[in-house]
N, C-alpha and C positions, 0 to 999 in steps of 0.2 A: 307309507314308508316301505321301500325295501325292505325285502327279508331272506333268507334264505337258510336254509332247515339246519337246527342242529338236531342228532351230533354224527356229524362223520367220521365214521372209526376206521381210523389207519391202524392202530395198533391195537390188541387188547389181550393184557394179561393180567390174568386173575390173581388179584390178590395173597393167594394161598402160594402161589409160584413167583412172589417177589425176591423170598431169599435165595431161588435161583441165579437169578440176575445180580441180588445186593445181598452182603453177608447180613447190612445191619438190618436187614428186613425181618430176618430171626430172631430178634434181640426180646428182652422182658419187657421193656418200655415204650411199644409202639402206638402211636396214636394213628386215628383220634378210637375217641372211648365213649362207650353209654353212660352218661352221665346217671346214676341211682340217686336219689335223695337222703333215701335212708340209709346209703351207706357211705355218707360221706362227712368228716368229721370238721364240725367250726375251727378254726384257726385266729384267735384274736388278737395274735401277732403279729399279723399280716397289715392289717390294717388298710389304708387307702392310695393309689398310684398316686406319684406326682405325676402330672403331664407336664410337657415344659413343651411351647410352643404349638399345641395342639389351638388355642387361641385365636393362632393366626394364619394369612394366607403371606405364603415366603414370594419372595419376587418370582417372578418368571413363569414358565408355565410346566406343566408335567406332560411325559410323556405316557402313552396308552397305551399298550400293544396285545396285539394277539399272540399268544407264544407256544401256540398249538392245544396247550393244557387248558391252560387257562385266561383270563385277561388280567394282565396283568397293569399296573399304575406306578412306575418307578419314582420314590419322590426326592424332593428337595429340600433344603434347608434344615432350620438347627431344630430337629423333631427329635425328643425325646422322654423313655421311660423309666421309672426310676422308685424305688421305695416298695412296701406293698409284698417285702420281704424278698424284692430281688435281691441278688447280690452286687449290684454293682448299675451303673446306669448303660440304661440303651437307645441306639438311637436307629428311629425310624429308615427305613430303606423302601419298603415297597407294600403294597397290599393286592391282595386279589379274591377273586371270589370261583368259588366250587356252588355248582349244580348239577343238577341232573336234565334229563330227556325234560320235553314239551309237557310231558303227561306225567313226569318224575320228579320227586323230591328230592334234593342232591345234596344236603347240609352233610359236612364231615362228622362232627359231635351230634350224638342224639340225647338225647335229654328224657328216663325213665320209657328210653324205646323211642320215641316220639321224634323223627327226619322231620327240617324242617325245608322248605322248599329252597333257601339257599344260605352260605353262608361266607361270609367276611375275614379272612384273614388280615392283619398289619405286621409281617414280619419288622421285627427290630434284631439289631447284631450288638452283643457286649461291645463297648467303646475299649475293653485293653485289646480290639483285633482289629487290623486291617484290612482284613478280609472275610468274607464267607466261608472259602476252602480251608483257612483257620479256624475259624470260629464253629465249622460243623466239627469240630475232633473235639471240644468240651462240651461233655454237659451243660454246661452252662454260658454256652456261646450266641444262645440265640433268646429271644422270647418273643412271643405271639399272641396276639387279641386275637379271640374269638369270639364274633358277634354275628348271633343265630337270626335272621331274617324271616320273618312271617308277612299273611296277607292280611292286609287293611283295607277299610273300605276306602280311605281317603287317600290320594298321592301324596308320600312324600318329597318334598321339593328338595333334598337335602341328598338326594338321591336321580335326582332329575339331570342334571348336566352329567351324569356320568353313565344313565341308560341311553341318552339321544345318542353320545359319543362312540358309543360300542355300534353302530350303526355301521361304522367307519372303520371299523378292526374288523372283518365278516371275516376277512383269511387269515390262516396262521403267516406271521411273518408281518401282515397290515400294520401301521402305526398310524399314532394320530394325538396334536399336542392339545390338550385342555387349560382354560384358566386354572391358578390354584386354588385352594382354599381353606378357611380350617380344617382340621382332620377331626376335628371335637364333631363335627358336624354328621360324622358319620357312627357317632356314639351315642349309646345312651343315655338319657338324659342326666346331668349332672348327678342326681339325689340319689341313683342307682347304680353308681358305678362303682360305690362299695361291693355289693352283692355280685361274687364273682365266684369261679371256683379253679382253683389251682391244683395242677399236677405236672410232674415230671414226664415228658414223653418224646416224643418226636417229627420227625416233618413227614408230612403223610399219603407222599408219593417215594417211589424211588430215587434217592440212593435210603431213607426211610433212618437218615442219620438220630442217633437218640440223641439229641443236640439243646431239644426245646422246652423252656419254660413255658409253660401252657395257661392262660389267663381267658377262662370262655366266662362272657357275662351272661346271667341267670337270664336279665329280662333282656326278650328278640327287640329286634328294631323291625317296622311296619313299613311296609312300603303297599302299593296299591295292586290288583290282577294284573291289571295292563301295566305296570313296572315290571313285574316277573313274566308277563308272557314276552314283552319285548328282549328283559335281558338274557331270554332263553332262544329265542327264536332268530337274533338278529346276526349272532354270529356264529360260526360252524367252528368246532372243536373238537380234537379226537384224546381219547383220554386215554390211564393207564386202566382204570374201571369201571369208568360211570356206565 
């Protein structure tokens, strides 16, 4: 297979100099965070998400794109989050995933220190907005799965039609349509998906809006070396950090 080197950086600004650019970059509640163990307090309020339609695969197909940052998967159909101590239900919109260099681990959330080599967002948007540019002005306009990715010895297949595909996004701007499919599929296994951990924070590039309810699952999901060297190496990205 084709390949061509990530990461080529067109832009790079350091973190420390985002509230330059974005006021909300300055803000108390920016993510992502190190996750501590021991300092983080059980919540048995919370309880367990509904998924509604994570089940299934919706008609049609999704699109893929490279969007310079990231690759991103815009989706379809009636996907939504809800219970689990939201306030209100949300419905899926898009996922993508953050890594690092060839040789770098690039997971957003660390875990008692611990970057893992890549990791999974599923942005969802509160259902009272019609849009994104709404929905970043409330706290509580947005919420997001985080699921931390680690190496396994075996391939996951559950993860297979969406590393061959990124083949085909190499450029920013590239698009490319895939079959759909349950979105469960890309979760933890059912019996774990209690074991989460929640906090208030934000989307974690610029405009660094404090918008997002933050839902990162305890246990990573395992995909194999040659999943992670292909999802790192096959398309070229330029970032605001990595």
């Amino acid at each position: 297979m084709g390949t061509v080197s990530i990461i080529s950086v067109k832009r790079y600004i350091s973190p420390d100099h985002w509230k330059d650019i974005s006021h909300n970059c300055g803000g108390d509640h920016q993510s992502p965070i190190n996750i501590e163990k021991t300092k983080v307090k059980r919540d048995d309020h919370l309880g367990g998400i509904t998924f509604q339609g994570f089940d299934q695969a919706p008609p049609g197909q999704w699109k893929l794109m490279n969007d310079g940052h990231s690759v991103l998967l815009s989706l379809s159909g009636d996907i939504y989050i809800s219970g689990a101590g939201l306030p209100n239900t949300y419905k899926a919109l898009q996922f993508h995933f953050h890594w690092g260099g060839p040789n770098k681990d690039g997971s957003e959330h660390t875990l008692e220190g611990k970057q893992f080599p890549i990791e999974l967002h599923i942005v969802h948007m509160n259902t009272k907005f019609s849009s994104i540019t709404e929905a970043k002005k409330d706290p509580q306009g947005l919420a997001v799965l985080g699921i931390l990715i680690t190496v396994g010895e075996a391939e996951n297949p559950n993860y297979s039609t969406l590393v061959a595909a990124m083949k085909n996004v190499s450029l920013e701007g590239d698009f490319t349509e895939i079959p759909t499919f349950p979105l469960e599929n890309l979760l933890p296994p059912k019996n774990k998906l209690t074991q989460y951990y929640r906090y208030q924070g934000s989307l974690t590039t610029p405009d660094c809006s404090e918008a997002v309810i933050w839902t990162v699952f305890e246990l990573p999901i395992s995909v194999s070396q040659t999943q992670v060297k292909e999802t790192k190496t096959s398309t070229s990205l330029h970032s605001y950090k990595k």
